[in-house]
ZAZARO-856373 format. One record per residue (C-alpha): residue in three letters; x, y, z. Coordinates in steps of 0.001 Angstrom, whole numbers, plus 524288, in hexadecimal, padded with zeros to 5 digits. Example, Ala and Ser with C-alpha at 12.3 -4.5 7.8 and 13.67 -1.06 7.14 Angstrom:
SITE; ala; 8300C; 7EE6C; 81E78
SITE; ser; 83566; 7FBDC; 81BE4
END
This chain:
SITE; unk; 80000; 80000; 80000
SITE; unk; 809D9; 8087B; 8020D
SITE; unk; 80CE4; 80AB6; 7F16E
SITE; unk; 80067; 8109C; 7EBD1
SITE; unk; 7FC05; 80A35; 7DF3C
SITE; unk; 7FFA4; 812E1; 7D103
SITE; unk; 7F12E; 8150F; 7CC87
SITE; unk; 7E7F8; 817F4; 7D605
SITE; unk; 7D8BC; 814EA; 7D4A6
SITE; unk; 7D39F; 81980; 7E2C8
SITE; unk; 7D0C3; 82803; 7E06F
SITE; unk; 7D85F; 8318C; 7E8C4
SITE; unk; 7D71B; 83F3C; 7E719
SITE; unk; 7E2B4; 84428; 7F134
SITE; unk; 7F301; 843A2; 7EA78
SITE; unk; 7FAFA; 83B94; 7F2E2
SITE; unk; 8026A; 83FAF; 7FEA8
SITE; unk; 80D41; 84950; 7F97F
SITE; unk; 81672; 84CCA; 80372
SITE; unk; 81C37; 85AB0; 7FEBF
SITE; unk; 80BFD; 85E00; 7FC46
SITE; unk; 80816; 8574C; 809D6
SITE; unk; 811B7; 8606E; 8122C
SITE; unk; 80EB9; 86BEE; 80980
SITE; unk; 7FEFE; 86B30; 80B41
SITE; unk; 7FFA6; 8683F; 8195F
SITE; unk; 8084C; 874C9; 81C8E
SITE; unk; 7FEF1; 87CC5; 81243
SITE; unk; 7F1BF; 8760B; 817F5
SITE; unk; 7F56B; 86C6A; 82242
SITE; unk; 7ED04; 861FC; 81A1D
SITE; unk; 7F15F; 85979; 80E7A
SITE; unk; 7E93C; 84E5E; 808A7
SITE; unk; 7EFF3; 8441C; 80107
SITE; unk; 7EDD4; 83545; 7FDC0
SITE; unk; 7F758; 82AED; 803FB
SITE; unk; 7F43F; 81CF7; 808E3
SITE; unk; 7EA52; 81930; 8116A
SITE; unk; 7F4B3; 8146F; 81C7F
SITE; unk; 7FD84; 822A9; 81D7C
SITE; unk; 7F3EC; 824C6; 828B5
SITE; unk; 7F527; 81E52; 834E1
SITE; unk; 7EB9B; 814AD; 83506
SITE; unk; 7EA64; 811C5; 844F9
SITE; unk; 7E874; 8209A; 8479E
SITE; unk; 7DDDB; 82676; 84CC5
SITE; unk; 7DB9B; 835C7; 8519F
SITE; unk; 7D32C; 830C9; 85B4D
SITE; unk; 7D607; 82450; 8628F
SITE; unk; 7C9DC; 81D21; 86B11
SITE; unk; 7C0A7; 820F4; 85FE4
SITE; unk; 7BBD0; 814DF; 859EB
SITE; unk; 7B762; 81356; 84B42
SITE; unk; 7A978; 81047; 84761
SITE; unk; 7AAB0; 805CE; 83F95
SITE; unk; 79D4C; 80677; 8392F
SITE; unk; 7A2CF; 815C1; 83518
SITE; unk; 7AEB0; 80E0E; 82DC2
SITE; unk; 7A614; 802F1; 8274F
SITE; unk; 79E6B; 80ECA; 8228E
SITE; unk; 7A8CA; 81646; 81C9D
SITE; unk; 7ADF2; 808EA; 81673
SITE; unk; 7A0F5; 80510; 811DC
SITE; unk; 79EF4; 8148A; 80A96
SITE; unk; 7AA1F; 81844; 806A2
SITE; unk; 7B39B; 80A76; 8041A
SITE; unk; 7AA5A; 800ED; 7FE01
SITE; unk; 7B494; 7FF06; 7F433
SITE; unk; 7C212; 8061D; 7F26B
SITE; unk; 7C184; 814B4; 7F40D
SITE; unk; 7CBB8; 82057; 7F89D
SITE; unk; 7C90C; 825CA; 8078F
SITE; unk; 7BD86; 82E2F; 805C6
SITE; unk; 7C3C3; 83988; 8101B
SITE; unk; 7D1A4; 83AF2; 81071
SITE; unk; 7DA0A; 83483; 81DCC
SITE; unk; 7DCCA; 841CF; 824E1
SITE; unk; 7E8B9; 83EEE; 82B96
SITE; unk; 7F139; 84801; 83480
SITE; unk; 80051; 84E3B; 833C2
SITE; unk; 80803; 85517; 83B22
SITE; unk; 81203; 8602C; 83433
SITE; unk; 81E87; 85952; 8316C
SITE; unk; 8164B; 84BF5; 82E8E
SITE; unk; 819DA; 8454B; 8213E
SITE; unk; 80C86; 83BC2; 82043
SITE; unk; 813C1; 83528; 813B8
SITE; unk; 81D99; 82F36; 81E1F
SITE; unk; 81380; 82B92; 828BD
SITE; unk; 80C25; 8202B; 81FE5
SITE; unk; 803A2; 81A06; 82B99
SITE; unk; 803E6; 82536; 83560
SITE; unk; 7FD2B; 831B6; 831C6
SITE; unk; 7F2CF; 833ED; 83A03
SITE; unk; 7E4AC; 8338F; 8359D
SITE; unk; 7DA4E; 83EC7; 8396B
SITE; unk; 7CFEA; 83B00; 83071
SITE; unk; 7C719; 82EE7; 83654
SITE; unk; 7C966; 821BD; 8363B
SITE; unk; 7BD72; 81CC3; 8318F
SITE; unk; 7C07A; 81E29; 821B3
SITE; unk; 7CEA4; 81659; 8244A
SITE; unk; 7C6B0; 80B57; 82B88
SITE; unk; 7BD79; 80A69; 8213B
SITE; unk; 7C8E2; 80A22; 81599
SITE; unk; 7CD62; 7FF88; 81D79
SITE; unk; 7C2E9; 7F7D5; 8204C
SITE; unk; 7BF41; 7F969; 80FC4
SITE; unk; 7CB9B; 7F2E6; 80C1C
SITE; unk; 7CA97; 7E735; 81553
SITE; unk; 7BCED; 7E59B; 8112A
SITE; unk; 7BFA4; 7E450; 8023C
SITE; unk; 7CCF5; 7DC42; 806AF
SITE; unk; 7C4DF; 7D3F6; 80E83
SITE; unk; 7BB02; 7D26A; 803D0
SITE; unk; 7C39B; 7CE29; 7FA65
SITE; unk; 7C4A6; 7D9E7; 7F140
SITE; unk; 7CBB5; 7D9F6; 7E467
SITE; unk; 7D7A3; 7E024; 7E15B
SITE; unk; 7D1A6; 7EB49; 7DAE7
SITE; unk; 7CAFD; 7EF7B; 7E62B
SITE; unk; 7D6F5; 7EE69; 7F022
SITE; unk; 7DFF4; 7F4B3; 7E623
SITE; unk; 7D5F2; 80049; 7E811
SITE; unk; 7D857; 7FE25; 7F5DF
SITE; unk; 7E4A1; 8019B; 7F5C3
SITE; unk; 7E4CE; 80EB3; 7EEF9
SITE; unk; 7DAA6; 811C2; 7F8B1
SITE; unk; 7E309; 80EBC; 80362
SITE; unk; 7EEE6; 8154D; 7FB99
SITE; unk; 7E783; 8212B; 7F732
SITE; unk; 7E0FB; 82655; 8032A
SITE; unk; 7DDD6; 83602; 8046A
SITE; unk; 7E4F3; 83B7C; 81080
SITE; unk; 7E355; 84752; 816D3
SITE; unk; 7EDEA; 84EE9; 81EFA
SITE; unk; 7EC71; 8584B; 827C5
SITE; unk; 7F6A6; 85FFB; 83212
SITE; unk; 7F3C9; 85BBF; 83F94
SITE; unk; 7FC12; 860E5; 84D58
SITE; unk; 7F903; 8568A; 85767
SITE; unk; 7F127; 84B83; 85AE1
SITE; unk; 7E6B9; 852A2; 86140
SITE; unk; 7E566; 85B02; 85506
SITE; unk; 7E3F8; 84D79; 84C8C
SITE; unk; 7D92B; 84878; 85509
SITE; unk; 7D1DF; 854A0; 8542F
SITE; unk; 7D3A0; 854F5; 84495
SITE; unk; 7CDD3; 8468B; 8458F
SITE; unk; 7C2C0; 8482C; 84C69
SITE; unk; 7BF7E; 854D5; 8432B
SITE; unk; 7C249; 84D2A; 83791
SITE; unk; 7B681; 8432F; 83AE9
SITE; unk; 7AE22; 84E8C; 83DB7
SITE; unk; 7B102; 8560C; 82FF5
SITE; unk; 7AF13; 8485D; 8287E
SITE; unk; 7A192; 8427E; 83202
SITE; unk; 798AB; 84BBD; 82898
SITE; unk; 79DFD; 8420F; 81BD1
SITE; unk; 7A24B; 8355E; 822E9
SITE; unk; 79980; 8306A; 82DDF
SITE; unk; 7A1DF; 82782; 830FA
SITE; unk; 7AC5C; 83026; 8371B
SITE; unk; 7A1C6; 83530; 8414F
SITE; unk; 7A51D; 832F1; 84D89
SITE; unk; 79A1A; 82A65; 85423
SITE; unk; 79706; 82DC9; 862BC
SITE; unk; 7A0B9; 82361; 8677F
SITE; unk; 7AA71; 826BB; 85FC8
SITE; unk; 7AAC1; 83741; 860EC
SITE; unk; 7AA48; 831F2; 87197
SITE; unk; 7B756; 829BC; 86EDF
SITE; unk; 7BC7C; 8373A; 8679E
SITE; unk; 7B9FC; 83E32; 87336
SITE; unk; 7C09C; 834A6; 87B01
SITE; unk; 7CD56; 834CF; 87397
SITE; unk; 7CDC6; 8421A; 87093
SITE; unk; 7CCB4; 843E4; 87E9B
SITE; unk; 7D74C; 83A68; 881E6
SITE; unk; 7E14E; 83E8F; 877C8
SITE; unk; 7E15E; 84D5B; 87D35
SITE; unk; 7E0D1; 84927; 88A53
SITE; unk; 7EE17; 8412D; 8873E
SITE; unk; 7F42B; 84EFF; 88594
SITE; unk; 7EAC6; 85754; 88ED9
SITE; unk; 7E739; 84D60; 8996E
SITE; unk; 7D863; 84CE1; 89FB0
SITE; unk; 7CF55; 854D1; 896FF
SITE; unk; 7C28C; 85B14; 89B14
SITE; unk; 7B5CB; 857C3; 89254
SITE; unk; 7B66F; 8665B; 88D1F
SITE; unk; 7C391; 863D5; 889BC
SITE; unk; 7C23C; 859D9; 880D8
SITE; unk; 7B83A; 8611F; 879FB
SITE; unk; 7C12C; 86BFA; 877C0
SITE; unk; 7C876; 861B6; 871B1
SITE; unk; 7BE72; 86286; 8675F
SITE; unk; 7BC29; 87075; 86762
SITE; unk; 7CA4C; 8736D; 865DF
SITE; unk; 7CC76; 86A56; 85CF6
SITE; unk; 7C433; 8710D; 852FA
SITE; unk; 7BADB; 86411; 85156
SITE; unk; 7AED0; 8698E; 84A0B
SITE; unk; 7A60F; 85CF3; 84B38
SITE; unk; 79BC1; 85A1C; 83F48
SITE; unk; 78D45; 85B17; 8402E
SITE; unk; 78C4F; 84CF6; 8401A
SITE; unk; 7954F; 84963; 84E69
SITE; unk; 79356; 84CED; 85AC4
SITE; unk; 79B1D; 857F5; 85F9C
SITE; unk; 7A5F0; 855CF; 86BB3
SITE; unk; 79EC0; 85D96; 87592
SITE; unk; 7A06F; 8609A; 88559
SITE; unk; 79532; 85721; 8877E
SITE; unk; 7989E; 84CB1; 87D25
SITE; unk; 7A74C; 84B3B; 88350
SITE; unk; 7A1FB; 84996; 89054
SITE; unk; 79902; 83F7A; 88D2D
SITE; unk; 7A31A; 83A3E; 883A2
SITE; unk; 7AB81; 8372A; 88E7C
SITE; unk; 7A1CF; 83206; 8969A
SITE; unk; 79C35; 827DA; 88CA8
SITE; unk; 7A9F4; 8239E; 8893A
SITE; unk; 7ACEE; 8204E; 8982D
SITE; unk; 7A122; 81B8D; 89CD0
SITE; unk; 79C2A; 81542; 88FE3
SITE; unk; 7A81A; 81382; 88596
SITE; unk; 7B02E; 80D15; 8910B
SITE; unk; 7A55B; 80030; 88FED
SITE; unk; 7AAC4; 7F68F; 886FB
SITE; unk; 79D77; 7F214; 88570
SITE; unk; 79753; 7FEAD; 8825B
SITE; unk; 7A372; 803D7; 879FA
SITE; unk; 79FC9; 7F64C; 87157
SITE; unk; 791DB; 7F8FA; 87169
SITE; unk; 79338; 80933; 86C6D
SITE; unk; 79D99; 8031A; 861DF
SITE; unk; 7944B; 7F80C; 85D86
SITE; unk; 78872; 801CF; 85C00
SITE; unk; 7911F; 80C1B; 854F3
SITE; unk; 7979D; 8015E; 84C3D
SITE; unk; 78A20; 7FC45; 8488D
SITE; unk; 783CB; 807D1; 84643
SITE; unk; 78C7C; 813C4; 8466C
SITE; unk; 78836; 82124; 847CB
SITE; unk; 77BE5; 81BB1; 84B7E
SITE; unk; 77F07; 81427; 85623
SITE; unk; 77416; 815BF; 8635B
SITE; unk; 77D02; 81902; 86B4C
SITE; unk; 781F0; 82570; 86249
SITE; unk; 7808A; 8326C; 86867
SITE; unk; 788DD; 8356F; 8757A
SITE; unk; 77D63; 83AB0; 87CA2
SITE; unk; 77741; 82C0B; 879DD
SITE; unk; 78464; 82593; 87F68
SITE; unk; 78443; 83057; 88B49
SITE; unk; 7764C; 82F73; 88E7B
SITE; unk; 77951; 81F54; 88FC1
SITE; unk; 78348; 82072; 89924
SITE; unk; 77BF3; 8299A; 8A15D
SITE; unk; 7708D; 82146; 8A0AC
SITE; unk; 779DE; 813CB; 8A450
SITE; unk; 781A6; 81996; 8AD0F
SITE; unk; 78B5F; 80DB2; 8B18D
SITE; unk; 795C7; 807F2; 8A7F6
SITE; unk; 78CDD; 7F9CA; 8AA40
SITE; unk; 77F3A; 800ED; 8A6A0
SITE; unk; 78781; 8085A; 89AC3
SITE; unk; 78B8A; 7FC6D; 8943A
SITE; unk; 77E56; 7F573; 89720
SITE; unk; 7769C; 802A2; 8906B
SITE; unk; 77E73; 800B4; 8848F
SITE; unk; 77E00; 7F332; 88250
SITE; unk; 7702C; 7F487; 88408
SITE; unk; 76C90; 7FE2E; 87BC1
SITE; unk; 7752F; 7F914; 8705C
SITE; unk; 76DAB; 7EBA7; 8728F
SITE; unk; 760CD; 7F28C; 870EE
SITE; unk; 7648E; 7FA87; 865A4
SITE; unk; 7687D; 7EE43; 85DE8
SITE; unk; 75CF4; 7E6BE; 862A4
SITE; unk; 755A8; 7F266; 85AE1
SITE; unk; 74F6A; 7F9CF; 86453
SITE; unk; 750F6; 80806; 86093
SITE; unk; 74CE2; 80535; 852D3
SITE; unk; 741D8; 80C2A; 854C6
SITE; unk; 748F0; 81911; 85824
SITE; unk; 75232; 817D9; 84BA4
SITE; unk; 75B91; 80E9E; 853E9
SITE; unk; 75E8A; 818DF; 85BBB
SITE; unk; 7601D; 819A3; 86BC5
SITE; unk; 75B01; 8262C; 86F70
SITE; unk; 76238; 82F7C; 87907
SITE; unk; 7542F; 83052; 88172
SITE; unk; 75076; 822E1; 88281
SITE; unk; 75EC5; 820DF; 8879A
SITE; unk; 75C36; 82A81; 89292
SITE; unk; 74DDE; 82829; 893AE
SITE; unk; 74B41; 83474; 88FED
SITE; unk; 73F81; 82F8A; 885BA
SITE; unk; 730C3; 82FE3; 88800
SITE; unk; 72CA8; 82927; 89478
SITE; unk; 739BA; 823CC; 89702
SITE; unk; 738E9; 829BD; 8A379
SITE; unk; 7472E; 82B6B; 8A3F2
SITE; unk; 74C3D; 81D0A; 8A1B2
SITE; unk; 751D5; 81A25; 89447
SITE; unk; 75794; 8104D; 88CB3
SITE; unk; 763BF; 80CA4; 89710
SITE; unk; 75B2F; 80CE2; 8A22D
SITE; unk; 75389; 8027F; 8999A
SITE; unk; 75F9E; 7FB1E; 896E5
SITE; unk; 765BD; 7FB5D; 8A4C0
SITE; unk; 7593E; 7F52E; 8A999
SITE; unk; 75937; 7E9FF; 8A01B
SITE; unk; 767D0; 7E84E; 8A473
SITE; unk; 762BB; 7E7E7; 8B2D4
SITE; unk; 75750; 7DC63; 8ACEB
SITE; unk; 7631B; 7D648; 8A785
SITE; unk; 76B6F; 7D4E8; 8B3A4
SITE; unk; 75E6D; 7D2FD; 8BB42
SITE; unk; 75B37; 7C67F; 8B132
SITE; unk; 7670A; 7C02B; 8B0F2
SITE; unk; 76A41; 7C2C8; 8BF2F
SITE; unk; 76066; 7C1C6; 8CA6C
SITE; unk; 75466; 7BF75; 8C114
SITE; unk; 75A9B; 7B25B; 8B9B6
SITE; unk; 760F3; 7AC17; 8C79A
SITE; unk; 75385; 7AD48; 8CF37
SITE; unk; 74C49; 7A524; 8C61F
SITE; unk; 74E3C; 7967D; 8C3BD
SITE; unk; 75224; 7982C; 8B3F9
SITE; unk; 75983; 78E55; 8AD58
SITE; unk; 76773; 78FFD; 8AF2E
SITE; unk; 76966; 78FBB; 89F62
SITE; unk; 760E9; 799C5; 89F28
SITE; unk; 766F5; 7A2B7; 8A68A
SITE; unk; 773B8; 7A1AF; 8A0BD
SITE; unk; 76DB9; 7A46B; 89549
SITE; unk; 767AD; 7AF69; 89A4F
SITE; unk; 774DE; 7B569; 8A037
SITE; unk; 77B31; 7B376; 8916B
SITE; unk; 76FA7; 7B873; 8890B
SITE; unk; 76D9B; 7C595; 89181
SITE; unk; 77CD0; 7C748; 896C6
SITE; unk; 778E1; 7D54B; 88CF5
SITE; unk; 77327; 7D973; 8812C
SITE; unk; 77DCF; 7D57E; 879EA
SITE; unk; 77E14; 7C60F; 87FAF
SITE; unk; 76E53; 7C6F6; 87DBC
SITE; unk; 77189; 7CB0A; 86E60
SITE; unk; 77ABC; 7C04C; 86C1F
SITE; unk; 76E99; 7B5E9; 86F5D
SITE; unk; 763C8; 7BCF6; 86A2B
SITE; unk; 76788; 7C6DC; 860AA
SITE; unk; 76033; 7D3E0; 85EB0
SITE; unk; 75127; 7D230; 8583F
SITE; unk; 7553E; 7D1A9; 84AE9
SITE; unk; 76026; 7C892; 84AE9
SITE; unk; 75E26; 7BBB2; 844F1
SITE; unk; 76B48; 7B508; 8473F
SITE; unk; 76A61; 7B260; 85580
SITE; unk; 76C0A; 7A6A5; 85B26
SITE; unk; 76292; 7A53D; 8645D
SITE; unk; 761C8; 7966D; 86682
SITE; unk; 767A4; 796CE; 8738A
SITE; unk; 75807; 79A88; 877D7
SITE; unk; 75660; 78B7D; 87543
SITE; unk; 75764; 784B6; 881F4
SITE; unk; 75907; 7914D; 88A17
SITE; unk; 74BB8; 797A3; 88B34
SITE; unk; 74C03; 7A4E1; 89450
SITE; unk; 73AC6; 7A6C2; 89245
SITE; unk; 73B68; 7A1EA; 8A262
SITE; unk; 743AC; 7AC70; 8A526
SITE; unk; 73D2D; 7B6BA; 89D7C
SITE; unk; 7303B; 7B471; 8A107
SITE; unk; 735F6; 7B3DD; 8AF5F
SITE; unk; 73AA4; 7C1C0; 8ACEE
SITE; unk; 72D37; 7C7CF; 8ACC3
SITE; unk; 72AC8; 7C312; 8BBD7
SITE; unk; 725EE; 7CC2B; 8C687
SITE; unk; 7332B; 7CA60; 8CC66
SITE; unk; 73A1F; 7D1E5; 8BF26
SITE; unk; 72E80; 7DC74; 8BF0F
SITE; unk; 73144; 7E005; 8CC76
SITE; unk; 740DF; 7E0C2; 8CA22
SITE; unk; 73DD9; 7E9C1; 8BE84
SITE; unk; 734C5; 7F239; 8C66D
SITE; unk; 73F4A; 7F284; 8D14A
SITE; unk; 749D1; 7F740; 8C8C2
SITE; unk; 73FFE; 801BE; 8C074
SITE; unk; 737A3; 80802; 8C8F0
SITE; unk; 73862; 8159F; 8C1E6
SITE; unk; 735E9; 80E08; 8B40A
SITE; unk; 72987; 807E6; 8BA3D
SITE; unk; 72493; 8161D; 8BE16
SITE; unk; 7268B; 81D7B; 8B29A
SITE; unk; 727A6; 81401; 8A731
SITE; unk; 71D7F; 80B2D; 8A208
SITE; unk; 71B5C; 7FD53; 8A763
SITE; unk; 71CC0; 7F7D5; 89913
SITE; unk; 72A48; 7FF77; 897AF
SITE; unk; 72F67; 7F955; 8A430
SITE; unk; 72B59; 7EB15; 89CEF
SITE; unk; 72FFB; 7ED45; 89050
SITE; unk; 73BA2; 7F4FC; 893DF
SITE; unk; 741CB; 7EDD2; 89EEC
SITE; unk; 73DCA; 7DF40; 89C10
SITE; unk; 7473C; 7D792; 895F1
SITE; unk; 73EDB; 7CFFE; 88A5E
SITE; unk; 740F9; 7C1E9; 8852B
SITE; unk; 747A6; 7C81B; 877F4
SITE; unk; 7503F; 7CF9A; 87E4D
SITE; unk; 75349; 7CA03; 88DA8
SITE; unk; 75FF5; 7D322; 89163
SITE; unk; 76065; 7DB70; 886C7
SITE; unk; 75920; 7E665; 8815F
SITE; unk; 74AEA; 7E454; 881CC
END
C-alpha cells in the first residue's frame, strides 16, 4: 500500500501532499488540504478518550456512503504543530475530524473481503485507501485539539447524523474533557468546565444539546451514580446500539429524572433493566415507542405522583417476595421452585425462557413436566392481597382498585418481569 497505483479510477479532487506548498499554505492560512493514504493518520487516536462509538452511527455511514468503493465523502481533518513535517509522520498525525467515517471505511473493506469480492472491486479499494482527502489545520496544544474536535462534530451534525453526539456519549465528553484539564489544573468546579466550552469557542448546532451549568451537573451525577453500573452501562449501550438516536432512554433530563426517582445504585440498575425489558416487550408502542419524561416521575393524569419506577421497584419487591418468603411457606414441588428461582432470577433470565410476545423461536418445552399454574393461582390468596395492601397504602387511597391489580400483579405471561 505504501506505492500508489499509475492510473487512478477513485475520483479525488484534492493534488497530493506537496511539501514546499504544505509549509507555504499553512504559514499563509494555517490550513492545507491534500490527498495521502488512508494510514498517515494515527489510527488509535482519539481527541477524546472514554467516549465510546455508536456502532449503529458507523453501520450507517457504511451502509450510505460505502456500498461499493468510493473516496471519503469529508476530508480526515488532522492536526500540526509549526515545525511538523506530516510527510515524515506516516501513522501519527493526529486526527480532529470524527472517527465514525474511518470505522465505517474499515468495516466496508472487510465486508467485501469477507464476501469474497473480485479483484476489481478490491483494486478500487485500494486507491480509496491510497487516495484519501486530508485536511490540515495549525493546532497549539492538546487542549486546543480537543476543543477543535468536539466543534468539528458540531459544524458537520447538520449533514452527517451520525457524528451527533447521543446523550451518552456528549456525558462521556464531558467526562474527559473534564479529566484532561484537570490533569493540568487539578479539581475543577462544574462552572469551570463549562467555561471550558465557552472559552473554547464551541458554537453547538441546532440539532445537540448545548453543555450547560445544569447539564454538567447532572452529567456528572448520572455518570457516577448510573454509568459506574456495569449492568446499566450495558443496558444504555444495547438500547443506543439498537436504535440510536432514538433510544428511550435519550434525553439527560429522562436519565436524571431516573436516578432521582431510584435513588440507590441496587434500585438504579433494577429501573433500567426494567424499563428496557418493557420497552422490548412493546409496551410504549402506543406512545411512538417512546418513555415519557412524566410517566417516569408520575407526573401524568391521576398518577398521583407514582410513575413508572415506583411501578417497577414494586414488581422487584413481588419478585423477591415470590421467590423468597412466598415460595418457602407453601408445600410446592421442589422442581418447581428451582425453576422458579432460574426463570425470574430478572427480566433478562425470564427472556431467555420465554421470549418477548412476538418471538417465535423460543424454546419453551421446559413448561413440560414443570407446571407453575399451583403457584400462580396461589398468588392471588388473601395472604398476597394483604402484603400488597401493607406495602401500598397511599396507592390504595388515591389510585384505582383495578390499577393496584393490573399494575402490581405479576401475570402468568410475564411472572418477574414486566407485566
Amino acid at each position: 500500500m505504501s506505492q500508489r497505483p499509475k492510473t487512478q479510477t477513485v475520483s479525488c479532487t484534492q493534488d497530493p501532499l506537496e511539501p514546499v506548498k504544505l509549509m507555504s499554505m499553512m504559514e499563509m492560512t494555517s490550513t492545507y488540504t491534500a490527498h495521502e493514504t488512508f494510514v498517515m493518520q494515527d489510527m488509535w487516536w482519539t481527541a477524546c478518550p472514554g467516549v465510546p462509538v455508536r456502532q449503529d452511527a458507523v453501520n450507517s455511514f457504511a451502509k450510505f456512503y460505502f456500498e461499493t468503493p468510493q473516496p471519503m465523502p469529508v476530508p480526515i481533518e488532522c492536526a500540526l504543530k509549526r515545525g511538523d513535517k506530516p510527510w515524515e509522520m506516516h501513522g501519527r498525525v493526529k486526527r480532529i475530524s470524527s472517527e465514525e467515517p474511518i470505522h465505517a471505511l474499515i468495516q466496508a473493506v472487510h465486508r467485501d473481503l469477507a464476501n469474497g469480492a473480485d479483484a476489481a472491486t478490491m483494486i478500487e479499494w485500494k486507491r480509496v485507501l491510497l487516495y484519501c482527502p486530508y485536511k490540515f489545520t495549525y493546532v497549539e496544544n492538546a487542549s486546543q485539539l480537543q476543543m477543535a474536535s468536539i466543534q468539528w462534530r458540531e459544524n458537520k451534525a447538520q449533514d452527517y447524523d451520525t457524528v451527533r453526539r447521543s446523550t451518552r456519549q456528549r456525558i462521556c465528553e464531558v467526562i474527559a474533557v473534564r479529566h484532561q484539564a484537570e490533569i493540568v489544573r487539578g479539581p475543577m468546579t462544574v462552572d469551570e468546565v463549562v467555561a471550558l466550552y465557552t472559552d473554547g469557542g464551541i458554537k453547538f448546532s441546532d440539532m445537540s444539546e448545548p453543555v450547560t451549568k445544569s447539564f454538567v451537573d447532572s452529567a456528572m451525577t448520572i455518570a457516577t451514580r448510573a454509568f459506574s453500573i456495569q449492568s446499566v452501562a450495558k443496558t444504555l449501550t444495547d438500547a443506543e446500539e439498537r436504535l440510536g438516536a432514538k433510544s428511550p432512554f435519550e434525553g439527560i433530563s429522562k436519565l436524571q429524572a431516573i436516578i432521582q426517582k431510584a435513588r440507590s445504585p441496587t434500585n438504579i440498575e433494577v429501573a433500567f433493566e426494567y424499563l428496557w425489558d418493557r420497552w422490548q416487550a412493546g409496551a410504549f408502542r402506543d406512545r411512538d415507542d417512546v418513555i415519557p419524561l412524566r410517566a417516569i416521575t408520575g407526573q401524568e393524569s391521576g398518577a398521583g405522583g407514582r410513575g413508572l419506577i415506583d411501578v417497577l421497584l414494586m414488581q422487584e419487591a413481588l419478585r423477591v417476595y415470590l421467590l423468597g418468603t412466598f415460595v418457602q411457606a407453601h408445600p410446592f414441588p421442589a422442581h418447581v421452585k428451582a425453576m422458579l428461582a432460574k426463570i425470574c432470577r430478572s427480566p433478562t433470565h425470564f427472556r431467555q425462557f420465554n421470549g418477548f410476545p412476538e418471538d417465535t423461536d423460543v424454546d419453551r418445552q421446559w413448561r413440560q413436566g414443570c407446571r407453575i399454574e399451583p403457584v400462580l393461582f396461589t398468588l392471588g390468596n388473601l395472604r398476597l392481597r394483604s402484603w400488597l395492601r401493607a406495602r401500598v397504602p397511599r396507592e390504595r387511597k388515591t389510585c384505582p382498585a383495578s390499577r393496584l391489580r393490573d399494575g402490581l400483579r405479576p401475570r402468568a405471561h410475564t411472572l418477574g418481569a414486566a407485566p
